[in-house]
C-alpha positions as CSV (number, residue, x, y, z in Angstrom):
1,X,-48.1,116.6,142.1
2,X,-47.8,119.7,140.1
3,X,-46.1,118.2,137.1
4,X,-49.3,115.9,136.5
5,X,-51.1,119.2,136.2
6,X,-48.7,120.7,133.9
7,X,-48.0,117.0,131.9
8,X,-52.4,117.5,131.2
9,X,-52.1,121.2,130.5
10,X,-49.2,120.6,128.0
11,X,-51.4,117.9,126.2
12,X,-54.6,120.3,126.1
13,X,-52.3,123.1,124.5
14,X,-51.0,121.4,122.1
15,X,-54.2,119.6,121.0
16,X,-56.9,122.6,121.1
17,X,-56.9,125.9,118.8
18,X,-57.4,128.0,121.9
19,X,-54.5,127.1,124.5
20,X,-55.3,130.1,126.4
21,X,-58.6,128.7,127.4
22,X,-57.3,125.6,129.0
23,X,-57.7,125.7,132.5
24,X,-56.5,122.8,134.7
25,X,-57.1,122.3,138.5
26,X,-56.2,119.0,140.5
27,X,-57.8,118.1,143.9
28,X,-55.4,115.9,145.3
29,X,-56.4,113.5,148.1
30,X,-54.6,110.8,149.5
31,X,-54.4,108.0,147.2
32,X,-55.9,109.7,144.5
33,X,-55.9,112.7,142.5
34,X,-58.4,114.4,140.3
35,X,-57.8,116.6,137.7
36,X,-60.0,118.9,135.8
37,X,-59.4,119.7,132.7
38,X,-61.5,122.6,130.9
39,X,-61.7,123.7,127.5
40,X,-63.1,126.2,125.0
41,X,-66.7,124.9,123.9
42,X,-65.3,124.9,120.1
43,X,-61.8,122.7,121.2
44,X,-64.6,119.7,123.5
45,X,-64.1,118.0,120.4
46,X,-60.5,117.9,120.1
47,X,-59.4,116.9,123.3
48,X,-62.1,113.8,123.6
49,X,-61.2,113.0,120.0
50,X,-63.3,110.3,117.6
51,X,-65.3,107.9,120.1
52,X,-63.2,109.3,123.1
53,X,-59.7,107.8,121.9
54,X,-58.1,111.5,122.4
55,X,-59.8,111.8,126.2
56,X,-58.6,107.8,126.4
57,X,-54.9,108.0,125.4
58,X,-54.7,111.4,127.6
59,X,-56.0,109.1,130.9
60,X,-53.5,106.6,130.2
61,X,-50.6,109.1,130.3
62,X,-51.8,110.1,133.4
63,X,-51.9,106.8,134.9
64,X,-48.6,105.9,134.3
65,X,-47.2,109.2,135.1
66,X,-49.3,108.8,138.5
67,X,-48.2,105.5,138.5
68,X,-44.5,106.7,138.8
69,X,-45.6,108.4,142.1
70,X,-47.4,105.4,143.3
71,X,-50.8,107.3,143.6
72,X,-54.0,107.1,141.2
73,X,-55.0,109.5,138.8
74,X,-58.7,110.4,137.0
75,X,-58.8,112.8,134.5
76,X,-62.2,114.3,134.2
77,X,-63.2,117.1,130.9
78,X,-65.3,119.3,132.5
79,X,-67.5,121.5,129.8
């Protein structure tokens, strides 16, 4: 699911002030998916947003994008 990796690294871009520090990775099993997310130390802030709303709305985009496939996603921000 490559586009669920770009969809989360289209998302970080666009929120962070660095977009060339965002680094995703996805370890895809079976039924689930995990994707990694990274950012620059500076951008954390951005990305989990005012009492993790930012990191919250991002997780639900991926569930219903994963959704579409008819596998599970989890989003984690690594630091």
């Amino acid at each position: 699911m490559a586009d669920m990796k770009n969809l989360v690294t289209f998302i970080a871009q666009a929120l962070v002030d660095k977009p060339d520090e965002v680094s995703v990775t996805e370890v895809e099993g079976e039924a689930t998916s995990v994707i990694e997310l990274r950012v620059a130390k500076d951008d954390m802030g951005k990305v989990i947003g005012k009492m993790g709303r930012t990191a919250k709305a991002i997780r639900t985009v991926v569930n219903a994008a994963a959704t579409k496939h008819k596998k599970r996603a989890v989003l984690e921000i690594v630091e």
